[in-house]
Each structure stands twice: as C-alpha cells, then as structure tokens.
MARMAR-433330 format. One line per field, with one value per residue (C-alpha): residue number from 1; residue in three letters; x, y, z. Coordinates in Angstrom, 2 decimals, always signed. Layout:
pos: c(NUM_...)
code: c(ala_...)
c1: c(X_...)
c2: c(Y_...)
c3: c(Z_...)
This chain:
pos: c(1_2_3_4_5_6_7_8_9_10_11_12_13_14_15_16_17_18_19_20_21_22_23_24_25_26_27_28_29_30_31_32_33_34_35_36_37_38_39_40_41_42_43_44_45_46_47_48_49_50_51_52_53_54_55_56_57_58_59_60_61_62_63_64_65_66_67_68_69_70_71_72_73_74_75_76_77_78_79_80_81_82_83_84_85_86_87_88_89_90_91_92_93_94_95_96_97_98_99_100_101_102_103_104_105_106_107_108_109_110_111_112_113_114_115_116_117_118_119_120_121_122_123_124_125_126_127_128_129_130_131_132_133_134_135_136_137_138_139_140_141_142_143_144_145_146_147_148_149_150_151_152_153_154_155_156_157_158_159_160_161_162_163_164_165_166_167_168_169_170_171_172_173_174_175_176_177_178_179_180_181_182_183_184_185_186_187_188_189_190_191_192_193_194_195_196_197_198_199_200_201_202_203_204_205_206_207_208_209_210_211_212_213_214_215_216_217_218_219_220_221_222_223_224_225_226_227_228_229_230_231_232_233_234_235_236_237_238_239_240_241_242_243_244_245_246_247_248_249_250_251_252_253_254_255_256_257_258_259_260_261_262_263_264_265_266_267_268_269_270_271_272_273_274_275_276_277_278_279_280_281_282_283_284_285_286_287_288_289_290_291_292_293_294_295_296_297_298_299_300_301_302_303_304_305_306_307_308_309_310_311_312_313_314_315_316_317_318_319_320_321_322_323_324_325_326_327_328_329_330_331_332_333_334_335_336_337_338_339_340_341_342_343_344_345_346_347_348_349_350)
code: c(unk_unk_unk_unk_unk_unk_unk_unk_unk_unk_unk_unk_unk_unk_unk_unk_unk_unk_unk_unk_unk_unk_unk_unk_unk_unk_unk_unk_unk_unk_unk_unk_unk_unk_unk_unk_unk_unk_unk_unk_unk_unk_unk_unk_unk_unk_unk_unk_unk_unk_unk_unk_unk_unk_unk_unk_unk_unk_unk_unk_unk_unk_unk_unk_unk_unk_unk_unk_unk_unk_unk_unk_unk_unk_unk_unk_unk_unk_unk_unk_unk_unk_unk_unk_unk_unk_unk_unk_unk_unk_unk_unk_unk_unk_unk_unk_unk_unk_unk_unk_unk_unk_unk_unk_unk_unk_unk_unk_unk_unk_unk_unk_unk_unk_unk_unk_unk_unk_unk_unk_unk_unk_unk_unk_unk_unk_unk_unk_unk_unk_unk_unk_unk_unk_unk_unk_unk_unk_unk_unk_unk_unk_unk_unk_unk_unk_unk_unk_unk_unk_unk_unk_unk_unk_unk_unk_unk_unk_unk_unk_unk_unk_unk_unk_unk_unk_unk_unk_unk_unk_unk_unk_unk_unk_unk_unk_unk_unk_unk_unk_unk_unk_unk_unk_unk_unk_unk_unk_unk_unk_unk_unk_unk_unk_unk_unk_unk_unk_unk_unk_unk_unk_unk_unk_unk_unk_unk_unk_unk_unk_unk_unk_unk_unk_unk_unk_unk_unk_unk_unk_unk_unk_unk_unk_unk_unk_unk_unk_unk_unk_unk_unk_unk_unk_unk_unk_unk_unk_unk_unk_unk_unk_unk_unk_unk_unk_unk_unk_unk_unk_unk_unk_unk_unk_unk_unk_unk_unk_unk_unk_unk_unk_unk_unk_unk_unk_unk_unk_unk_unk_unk_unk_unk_unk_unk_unk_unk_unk_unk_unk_unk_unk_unk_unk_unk_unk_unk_unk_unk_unk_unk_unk_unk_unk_unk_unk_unk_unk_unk_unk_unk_unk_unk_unk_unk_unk_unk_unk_unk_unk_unk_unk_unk_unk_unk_unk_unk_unk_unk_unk_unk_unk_unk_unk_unk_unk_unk_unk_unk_unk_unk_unk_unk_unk_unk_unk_unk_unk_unk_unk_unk_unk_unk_unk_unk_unk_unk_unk_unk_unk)
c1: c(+0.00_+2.92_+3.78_+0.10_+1.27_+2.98_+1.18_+0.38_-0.02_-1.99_-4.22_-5.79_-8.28_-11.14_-15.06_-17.49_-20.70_-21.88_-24.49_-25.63_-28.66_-27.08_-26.65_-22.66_-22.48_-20.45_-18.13_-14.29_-11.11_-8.19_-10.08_-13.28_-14.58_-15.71_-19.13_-18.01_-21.09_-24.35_-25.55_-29.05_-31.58_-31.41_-27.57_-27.81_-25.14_-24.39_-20.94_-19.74_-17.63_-13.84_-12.11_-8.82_-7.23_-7.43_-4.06_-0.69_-1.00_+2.21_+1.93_+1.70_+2.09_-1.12_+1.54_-0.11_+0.59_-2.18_-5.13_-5.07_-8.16_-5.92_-8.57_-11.21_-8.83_-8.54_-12.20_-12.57_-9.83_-11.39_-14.34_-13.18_-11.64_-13.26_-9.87_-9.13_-6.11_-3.83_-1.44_+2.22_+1.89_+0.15_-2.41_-5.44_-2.74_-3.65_-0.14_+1.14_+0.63_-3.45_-3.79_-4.13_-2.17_-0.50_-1.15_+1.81_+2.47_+6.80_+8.90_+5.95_+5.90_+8.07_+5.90_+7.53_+10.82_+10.27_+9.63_+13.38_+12.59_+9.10_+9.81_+12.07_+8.98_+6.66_+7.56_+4.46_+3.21_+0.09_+0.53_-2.04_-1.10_-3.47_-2.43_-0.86_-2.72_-5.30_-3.21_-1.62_-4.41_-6.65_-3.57_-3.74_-7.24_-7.09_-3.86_-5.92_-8.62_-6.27_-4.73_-7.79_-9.55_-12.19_-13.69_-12.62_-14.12_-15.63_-13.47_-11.50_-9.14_-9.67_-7.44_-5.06_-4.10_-3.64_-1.64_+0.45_+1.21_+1.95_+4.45_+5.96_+9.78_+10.38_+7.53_+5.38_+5.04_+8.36_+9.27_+6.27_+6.86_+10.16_+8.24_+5.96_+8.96_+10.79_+8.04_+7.38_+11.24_+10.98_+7.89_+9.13_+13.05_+12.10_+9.62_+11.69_+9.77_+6.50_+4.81_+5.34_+4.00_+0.31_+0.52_-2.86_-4.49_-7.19_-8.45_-9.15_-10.35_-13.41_-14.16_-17.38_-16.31_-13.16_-13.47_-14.61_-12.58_-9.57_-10.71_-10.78_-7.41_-6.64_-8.43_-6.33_-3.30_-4.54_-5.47_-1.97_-1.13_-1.97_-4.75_-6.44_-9.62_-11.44_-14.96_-16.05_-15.36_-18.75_-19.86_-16.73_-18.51_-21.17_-18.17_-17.12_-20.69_-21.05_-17.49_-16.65_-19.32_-21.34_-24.86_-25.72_-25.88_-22.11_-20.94_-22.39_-22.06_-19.48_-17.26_-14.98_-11.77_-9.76_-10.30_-7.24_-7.51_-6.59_-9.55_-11.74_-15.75_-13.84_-14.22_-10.85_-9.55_-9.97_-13.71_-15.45_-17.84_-14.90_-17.46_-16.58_-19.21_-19.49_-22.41_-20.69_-17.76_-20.16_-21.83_-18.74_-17.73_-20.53_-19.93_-16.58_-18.03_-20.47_-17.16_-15.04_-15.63_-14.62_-13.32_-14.13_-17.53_-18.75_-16.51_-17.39_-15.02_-13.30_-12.57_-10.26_-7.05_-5.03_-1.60_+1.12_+2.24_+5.94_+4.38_+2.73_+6.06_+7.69_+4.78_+4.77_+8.73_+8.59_+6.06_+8.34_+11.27_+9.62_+8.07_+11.54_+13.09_+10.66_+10.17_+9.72_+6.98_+3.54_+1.30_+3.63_+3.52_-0.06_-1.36_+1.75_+0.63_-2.88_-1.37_+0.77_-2.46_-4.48_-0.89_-0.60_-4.27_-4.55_-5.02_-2.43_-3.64_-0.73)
c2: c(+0.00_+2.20_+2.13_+3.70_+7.30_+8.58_+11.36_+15.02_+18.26_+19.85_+21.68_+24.81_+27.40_+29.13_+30.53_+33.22_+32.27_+33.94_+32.94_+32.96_+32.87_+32.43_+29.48_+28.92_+26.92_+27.66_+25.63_+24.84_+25.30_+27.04_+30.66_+29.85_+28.22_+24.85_+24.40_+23.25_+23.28_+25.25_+27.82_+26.75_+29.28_+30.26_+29.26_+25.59_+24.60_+21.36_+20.21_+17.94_+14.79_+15.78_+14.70_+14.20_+17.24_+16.32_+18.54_+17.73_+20.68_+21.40_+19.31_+21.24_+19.15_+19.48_+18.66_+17.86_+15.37_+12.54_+13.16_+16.72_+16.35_+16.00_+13.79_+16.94_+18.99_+17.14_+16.71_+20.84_+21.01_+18.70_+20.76_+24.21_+22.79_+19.76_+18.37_+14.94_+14.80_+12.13_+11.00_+10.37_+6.92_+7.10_+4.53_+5.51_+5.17_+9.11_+9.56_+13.40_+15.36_+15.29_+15.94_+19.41_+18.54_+15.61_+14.42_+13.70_+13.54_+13.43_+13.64_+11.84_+9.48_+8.90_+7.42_+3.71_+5.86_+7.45_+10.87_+12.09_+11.32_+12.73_+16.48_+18.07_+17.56_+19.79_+23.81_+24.66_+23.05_+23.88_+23.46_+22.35_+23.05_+21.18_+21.82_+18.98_+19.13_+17.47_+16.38_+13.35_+11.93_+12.09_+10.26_+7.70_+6.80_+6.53_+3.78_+2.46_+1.65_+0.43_-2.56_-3.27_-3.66_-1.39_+1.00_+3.92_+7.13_+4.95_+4.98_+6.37_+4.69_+4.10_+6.27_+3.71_+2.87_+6.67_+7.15_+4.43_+4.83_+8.83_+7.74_+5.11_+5.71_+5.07_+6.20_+8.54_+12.08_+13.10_+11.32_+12.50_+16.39_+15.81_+14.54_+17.68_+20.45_+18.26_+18.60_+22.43_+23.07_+21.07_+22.96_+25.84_+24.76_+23.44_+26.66_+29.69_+32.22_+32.52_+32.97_+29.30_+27.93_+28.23_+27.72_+27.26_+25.90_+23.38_+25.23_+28.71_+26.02_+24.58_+27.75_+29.23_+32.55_+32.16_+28.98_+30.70_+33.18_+30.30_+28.50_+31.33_+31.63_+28.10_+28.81_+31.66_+29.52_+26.86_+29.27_+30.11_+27.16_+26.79_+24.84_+25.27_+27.09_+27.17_+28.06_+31.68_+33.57_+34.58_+30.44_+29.87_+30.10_+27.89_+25.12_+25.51_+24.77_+21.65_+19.99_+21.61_+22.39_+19.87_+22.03_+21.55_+18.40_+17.09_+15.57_+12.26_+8.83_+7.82_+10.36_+8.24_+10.28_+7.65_+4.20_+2.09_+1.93_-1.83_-2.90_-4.53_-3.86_-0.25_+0.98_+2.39_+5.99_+7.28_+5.64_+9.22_+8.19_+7.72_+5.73_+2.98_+0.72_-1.56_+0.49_+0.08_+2.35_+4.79_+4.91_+4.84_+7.78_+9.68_+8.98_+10.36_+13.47_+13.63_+13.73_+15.81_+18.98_+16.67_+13.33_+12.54_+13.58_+10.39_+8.11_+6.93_+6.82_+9.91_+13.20_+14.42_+13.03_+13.98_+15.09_+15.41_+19.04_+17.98_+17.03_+20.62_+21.94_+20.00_+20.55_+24.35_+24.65_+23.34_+25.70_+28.46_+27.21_+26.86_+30.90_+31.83_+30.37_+31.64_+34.79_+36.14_+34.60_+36.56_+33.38_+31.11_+32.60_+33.83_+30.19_+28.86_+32.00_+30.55_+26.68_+28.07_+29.77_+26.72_+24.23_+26.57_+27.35_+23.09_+21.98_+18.84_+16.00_+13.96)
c3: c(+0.00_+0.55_-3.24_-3.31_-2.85_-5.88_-6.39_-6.17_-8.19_-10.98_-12.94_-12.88_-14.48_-13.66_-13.49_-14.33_-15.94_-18.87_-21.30_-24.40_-26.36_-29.57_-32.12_-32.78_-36.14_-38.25_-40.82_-40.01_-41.42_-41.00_-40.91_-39.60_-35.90_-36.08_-34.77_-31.24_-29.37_-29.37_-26.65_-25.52_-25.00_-20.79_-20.94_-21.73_-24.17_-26.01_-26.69_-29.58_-30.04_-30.91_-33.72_-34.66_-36.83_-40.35_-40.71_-38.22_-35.54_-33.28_-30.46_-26.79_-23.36_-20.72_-17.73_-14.59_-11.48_-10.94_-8.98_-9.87_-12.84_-15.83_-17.15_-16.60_-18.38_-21.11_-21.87_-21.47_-24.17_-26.94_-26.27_-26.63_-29.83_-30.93_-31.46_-29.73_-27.05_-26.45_-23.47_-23.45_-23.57_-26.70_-24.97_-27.95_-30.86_-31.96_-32.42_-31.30_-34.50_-35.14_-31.68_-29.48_-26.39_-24.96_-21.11_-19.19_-15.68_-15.85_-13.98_-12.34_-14.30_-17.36_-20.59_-20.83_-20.22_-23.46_-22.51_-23.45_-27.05_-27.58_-25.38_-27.79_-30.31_-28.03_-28.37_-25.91_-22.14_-19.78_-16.56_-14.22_-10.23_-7.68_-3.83_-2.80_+0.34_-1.95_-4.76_-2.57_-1.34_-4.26_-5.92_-2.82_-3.70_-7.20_-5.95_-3.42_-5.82_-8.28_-6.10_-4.62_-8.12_-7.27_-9.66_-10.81_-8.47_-6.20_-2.97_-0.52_+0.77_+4.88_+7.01_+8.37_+5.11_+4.20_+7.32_+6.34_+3.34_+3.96_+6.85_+4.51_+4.97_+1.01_-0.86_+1.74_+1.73_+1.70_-1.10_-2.81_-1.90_-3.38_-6.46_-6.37_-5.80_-8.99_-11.49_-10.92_-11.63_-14.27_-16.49_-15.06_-16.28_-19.55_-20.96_-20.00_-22.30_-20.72_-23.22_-24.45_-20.61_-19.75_-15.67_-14.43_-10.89_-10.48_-7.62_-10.02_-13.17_-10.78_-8.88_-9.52_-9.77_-12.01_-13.85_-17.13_-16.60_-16.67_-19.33_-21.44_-21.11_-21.73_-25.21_-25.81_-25.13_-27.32_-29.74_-30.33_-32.30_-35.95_-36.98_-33.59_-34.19_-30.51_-30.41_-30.26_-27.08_-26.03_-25.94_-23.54_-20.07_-21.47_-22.20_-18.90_-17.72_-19.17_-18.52_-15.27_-13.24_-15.34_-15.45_-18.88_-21.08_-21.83_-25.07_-26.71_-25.09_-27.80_-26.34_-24.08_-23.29_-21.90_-22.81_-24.15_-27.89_-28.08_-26.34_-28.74_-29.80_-31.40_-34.69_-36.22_-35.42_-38.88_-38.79_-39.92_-37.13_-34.74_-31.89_-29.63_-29.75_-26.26_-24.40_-20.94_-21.67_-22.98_-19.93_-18.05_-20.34_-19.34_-15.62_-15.75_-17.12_-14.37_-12.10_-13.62_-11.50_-7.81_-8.92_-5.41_-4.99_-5.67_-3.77_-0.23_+2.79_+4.63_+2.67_+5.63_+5.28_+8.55_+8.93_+11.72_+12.60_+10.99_+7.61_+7.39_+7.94_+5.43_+2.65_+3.73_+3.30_-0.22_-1.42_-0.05_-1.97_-5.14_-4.13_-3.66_-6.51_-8.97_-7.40_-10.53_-12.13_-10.63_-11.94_-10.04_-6.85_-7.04_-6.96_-4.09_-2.01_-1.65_-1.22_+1.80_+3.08_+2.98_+4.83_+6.96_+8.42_+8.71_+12.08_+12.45_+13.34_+15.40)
C-alpha cells in the first residue's frame, strides 16, 4: 500500500458564468470556428464529439501530477476545440501530430521511459497546479482503488491505510513532496519564455467565480497554435458549464476520453464516425463526465485526510522554496501563495 502514494499536483483554471442565447455553427477550417457546441436558449449549451485534426498541428504538453483532474482537463480542451487529445503513452494510438495537447504527468511518471525522445517535439506546455494538500491523497485513492480492483471514483481509501502509506519511509510524503517540488522546476526549467507555458491551478479552473474566466485563457493559449480554431469567445462560459461544473448536457455517449484503444468492440480511429461501440464504456464515459468537477464527490469513505504538525512543515517549506526560486513569475507565486495559506491554516492531526 505504501507504493500507493505517488502522487500530487496539478491543474488549474477558472469561473465566471456567462451565457448565451445564440446558435454557434459555423463551418471549419483554418479561418473559420468549427461548430463546437451550441448555446441553448437560458444558458444551456451542447458540446460535440472531438475529432482528430485532419491537418498535423504542433503538439503542446497538458503537464499535470495525478489526482489533480488531468482527465477533466482534457475533456474541457477537446471541447473548446473539438480536437481529440492524447497522453504520453500514446495509450489511444492518436499519435502526437493530429492531436491538441499531450497528457503527461513526468517527472511523475516517465511514458515507458520514453519521454526524453518525444519532449524536444513539443515547443508549448500547460501546466495544471493542484495543492498537494489534496493532490496526494486524491492520488492515494485513485492507488488504493487500483490494487484493490475497485472501480474507478468509487473509494476512498480508509485512514489507516492513508496514514500508512503517507508515513511510509520510502515512498510517503516526503518522497512525494520531493516529487511535487521536482516537477514544478521542471515545467518551469524546460519553458523559459512565458509565453510558451500556460501555468494554471485546479483550484481557479473549478471555482465558480473564475473557472470561465480560466478557461478562457486556456483557449487563448490553445489558440496560439496553428490549426487550432477554438470556439467563439462569447460560448466559452457555457463550455465551462457543461465539462466543469457539469450544469448543462455534456458531449455524446461515444465520447470516451480515456479508454485504451486496443480494447476490442472499437471501430478504427480514422472511422469518420470515430465511436466505440461496447455500451458500458459509454456509460462509463458519461460517468466520468459527471465527475469531472470533484473526482471525489462520488466516492465513499473519509474526505479528511489527517496530517502530523511535521508534515505541514515540510509541505509548507517546499512551497516556499519553489516561491523563492521563482520569485519572478507573478502566476507562479499567485497560486503557491494561496497553497501556503491553505498548509498553513490546517489543524495537524498527530
């Protein structure tokens, strides 16, 4: 169970709801928008099924540590766009070059250790920042699940097993900060000119408030890179609606963002109709939709995950480092100025 905890970070955007009454349809290609979704009348909007680009695009990296909705993300993406996305492991066989961004969790986790050879391909990264207040143990019950063969979003893990495997003298929270500290160096390391690195936090991209506001600027990002058309700016909120705070209806049932492509009952990729056919991952597709804002909402077992007065220390001095180190960078340290906030109002629990 100790091998459970290998987790932490990610994503971010945010919210303001706007709507609109207007029908967005319009043809695609490289001057137009594609007709993503429509805006229903009273705000209701209806978002398409993505498909790959018919034309290679420049691949960008969505970067993000597990348990930190890099799954949600991804679905918001292919629906601003209506291009597909794909994961460093390649696991739906899209390939990198008909996609609009690329999953990967490194230094995490490093793509059957063949991350090296696919980076110097990507000119562009978002970054999604979770607190890893959060971050680790949503990552210890997505494990937890895992080894027990339980399903996806269903539990969390009890809290002896947390406790253990957080006080695990190889793989426990330590080990796991040091993970954390690693991969924001890293993104922040590898994209020097800012305007190539989108850094975003999960706690602005589900917030009421800001999470349009967020994902705007995740379109503008995307935007950026040719032959990415996202839809128009006043249907934005009304995307964020139906992905992230899931209010309106979401895309199709054949819309399943990540099932392994080698599992059989699925038609081919370049299948115009692009639909997997076994009805029970298109209902689990649609349940993972109904998640996406809190991963966790529908899991049973305890949301507080308590920790000793020592590991609040620890997670609170390696948010300061990483403030101090990139000093510089006013998205950075807006989003590890709130993190410290949150460590350091947390009552420990010894």
């Amino acid at each position: 169970m100790a091998a459970a905890a290998s987790l932490l970070l990610i994503v971010g955007a945010a919210s303001l709801y706007m709507s609109s009454n207007s029908l967005i349809d319009t043809p695609h290609n490289n001057n137009q928008r594609r007709d993503l979704s429509v805006a229903l009348p009273g705000g209701g909007c209806k978002v398409t099924v993505a498909k790959l680009s018919p034309t290679p695009i420049a691949p960008t990296w969505q970067a993000s540590f597990p348990g930190s909705g890099a799954r949600m993300t991804w679905i918001l993406v292919e629906a601003l766009t209506g291009i597909r996305t794909n994961n460093d492991y390649d696991s739906q066989e899209r390939g990198y070059e008909n996609v609009v961004v690329v999953k990967t969790h490194y230094p995490v986790k490093n793509a059957k250790h063949k991350f090296a050879e696919l980076d110097p391909l990507f000119g562009r990264a978002m970054v999604i920042l979770r607190n890893p207040i959060n971050a680790i143990p949503s990552y210890f019950n997505q494990m937890y699940e895992q080894v027990n063969h339980l399903p996806t979003h269903s539990t969390r893990g009890p809290n002896k097993d947390w406790i253990k495997c957080r006080d695990d003298s190889k793989e426990g929270l330590a080990f796991q900060l040091g993970h954390y500290e690693r991969f924001v160096e890293y993104w922040m390391e590898r994209y020097p000119e800012r305007r190539d690195l989108l850094m975003v936090s999960y706690e602005d991209l589900t917030d009421t408030n800001l999470g349009p506001l967020v994902t705007m600027r995740i379109a503008d990002f995307v935007a950026e890179t040719e032959g990415v058309n996202p839809i128009a700016p006043e249907s934005v909120p009304c995307v964020w609606e139906t992905v992230v705070n899931y209010k309106n209806d979401g895309p199709p049932p054949d819309h399943v963002p990540e099932v392994d492509a080698r599992r059989k009952n699925r038609n081919l990729e370049g299948n115009n109709n692009d639909k997997l056919v076994n009805v029970d991952e298109k209902q689990d597709a649609m349940r993972r939709l109904r998640v996406a804002k809190d991963p966790s909402s529908l899991r049973t077992g305890p949301k507080n995950r308590p920790y000793t007065k020592q590991n609040l220390v620890d997670m609170e001095a390696m948010l300061q480092r990483l403030m101090e180190k990139y000093s510089y960078d006013e998205d950075l340290v807006k989003i590890l100025v709130s993190y410290i906030e949150v460590v350091s109002n947390t009552e420990p629990q010894d």
